[in-house]
N, C-alpha and C positions, 0 to 999 in steps of 0.2 A: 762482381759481387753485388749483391741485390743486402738491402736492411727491410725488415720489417717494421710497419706503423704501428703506433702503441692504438691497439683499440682505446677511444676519447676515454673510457668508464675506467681505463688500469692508468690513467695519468692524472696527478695535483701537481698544481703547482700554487704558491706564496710568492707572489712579489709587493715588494714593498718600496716605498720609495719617502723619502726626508727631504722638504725641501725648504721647510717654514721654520725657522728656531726661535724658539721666545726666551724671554729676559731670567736669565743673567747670560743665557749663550750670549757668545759674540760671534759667533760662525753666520757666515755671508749666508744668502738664502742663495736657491737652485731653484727657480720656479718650476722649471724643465723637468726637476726629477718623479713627483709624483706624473706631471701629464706622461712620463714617459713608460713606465709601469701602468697606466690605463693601456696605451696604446699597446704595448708586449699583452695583456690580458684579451685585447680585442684582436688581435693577429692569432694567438695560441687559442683563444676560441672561436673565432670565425668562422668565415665559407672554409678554409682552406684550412685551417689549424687543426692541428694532432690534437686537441682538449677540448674535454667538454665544458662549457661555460660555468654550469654548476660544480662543478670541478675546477676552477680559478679564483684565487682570493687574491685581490687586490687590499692590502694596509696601507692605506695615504695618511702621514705626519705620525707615526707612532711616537708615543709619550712616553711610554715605558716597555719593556723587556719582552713584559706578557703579553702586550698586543702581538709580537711579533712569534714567539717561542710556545705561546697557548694553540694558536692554529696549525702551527707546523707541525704539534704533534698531533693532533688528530688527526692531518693527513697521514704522518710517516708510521702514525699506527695502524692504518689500515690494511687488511692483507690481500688485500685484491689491487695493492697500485702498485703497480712496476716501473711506474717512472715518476721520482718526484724530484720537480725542481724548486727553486730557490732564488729568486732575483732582486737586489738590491740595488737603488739608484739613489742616493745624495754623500754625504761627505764622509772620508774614510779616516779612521784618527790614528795613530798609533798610541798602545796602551802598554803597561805593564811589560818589561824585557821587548818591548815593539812588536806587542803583538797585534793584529789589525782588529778594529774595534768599530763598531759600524755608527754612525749617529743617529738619535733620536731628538725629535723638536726640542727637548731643554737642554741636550749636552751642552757642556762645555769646554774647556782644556784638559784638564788635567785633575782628577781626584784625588782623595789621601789614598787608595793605594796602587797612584799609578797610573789607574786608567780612568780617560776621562767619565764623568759622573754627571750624569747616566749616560753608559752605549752600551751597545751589545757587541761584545767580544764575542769574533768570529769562531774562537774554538767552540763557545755554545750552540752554535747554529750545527757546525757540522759535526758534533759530537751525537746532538737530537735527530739527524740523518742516519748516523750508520748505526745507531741503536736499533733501528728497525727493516723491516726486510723485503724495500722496492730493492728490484735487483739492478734499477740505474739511476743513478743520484747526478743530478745536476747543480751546480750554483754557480749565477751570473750576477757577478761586483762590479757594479761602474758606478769605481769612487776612486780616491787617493790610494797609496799603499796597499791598492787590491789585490797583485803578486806576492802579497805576504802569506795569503791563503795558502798559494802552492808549495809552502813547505809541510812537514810533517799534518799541520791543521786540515791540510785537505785532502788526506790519504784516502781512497777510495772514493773519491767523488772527481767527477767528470768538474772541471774550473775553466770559463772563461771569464777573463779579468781584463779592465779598462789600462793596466797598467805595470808595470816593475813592482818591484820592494820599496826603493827609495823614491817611484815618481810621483809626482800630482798628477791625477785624471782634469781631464780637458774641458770644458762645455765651452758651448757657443755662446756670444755676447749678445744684449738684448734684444736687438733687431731681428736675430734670427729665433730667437724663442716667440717672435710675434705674428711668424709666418702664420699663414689661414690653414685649414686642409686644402688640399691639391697640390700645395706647394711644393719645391723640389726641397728635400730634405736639407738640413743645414749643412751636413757635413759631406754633402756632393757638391759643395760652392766652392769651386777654388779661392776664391776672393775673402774665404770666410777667416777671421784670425780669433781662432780660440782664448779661451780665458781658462787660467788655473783653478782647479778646485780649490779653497782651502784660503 
């Protein structure tokens, strides 16, 4: 069975990534998460990546909703992209009935209704997805509670997740977020002992 490559011009992708949070959060930082979403934008447009560069937004430490929800939909309103992804990397919260709720540099626990204030509740992300008409929807969560996606919320979208329902997502301890480039990846270290998100 052979797949065909998305010509770079029919593919967007939004990745974003949370890793700084300012006061009154109390949520840990992730310094990891935005370098990690640069790197996924320079892989997806590089020598060898299916994307055109111009066609890659990277959002490092969104503040509010709009940064992240304004862009997404001008890509997902375009009619010429057949593939739009979606990639998210710092802390994943549980909101309202536990629905997964993604953070922004000020969230913090818990809101008056539920969910913490300010995130972005993941049924908004993927509801702004299948409103429009790429015929392959991608979104990759590497955070806490990321398999909460895969229920109903993620109905026609293609989901790789860092995790279960109930689990914390992993990252590496500070030594290895200070590796150089060349280095072997953190999480091909046997030796390496991960740290909970959250």
């Amino acid at each position: 069975m052979t797949w065909p490559l998305w010509r770079p011009a029919a593919a967007s992708a939004l990745l974003v990534g949370t890793g700084r949070h300012v006061h009154p959060s109390r949520l840990s930082p992730i310094p990891q998460a935005v370098t990690t979403v640069r790197a996924l934008g320079a892989a997806l447009g590089g020598e060898h990546g299916v994307f055109d560069p111009r066609r890659t937004t990277v959002v490092a430490e969104p503040a509010d909703t709009r940064q992240v929800l304004d862009p997404l939909r001008r890509m997902a309103r375009d009619p010429d992209v057949d593939l739009l992804l979606f990639a998210y990397c710092g802390h994943g919260l549980l909101g309202r009935d536990d629905r997964l709720c993604l953070a922004l540099t000020p969230s913090g626990q818990y809101g008056s209704g539920g969910d913490p204030n300010p995130s972005l509740p993941f049924t908004e992300v993927a509801s702004l997805m299948r409103e429009y008409p790429a015929r392959h929807k991608v979104a990759i969560l590497d955070c806490c509670f990321s398999g909460r996606a895969l229920g109903p919320d993620g109905h026609g979208i293609h989901l790789l997740t860092a995790c279960g329902r109930t689990r914390k997502a992993l990252f590496p301890p500070v030594s290895d977020r200070c590796r150089g480039p060349g280095s072997p990846p953190a999480r091909c270290d046997p030796n390496r002992r991960p740290s909970a998100d959250g």
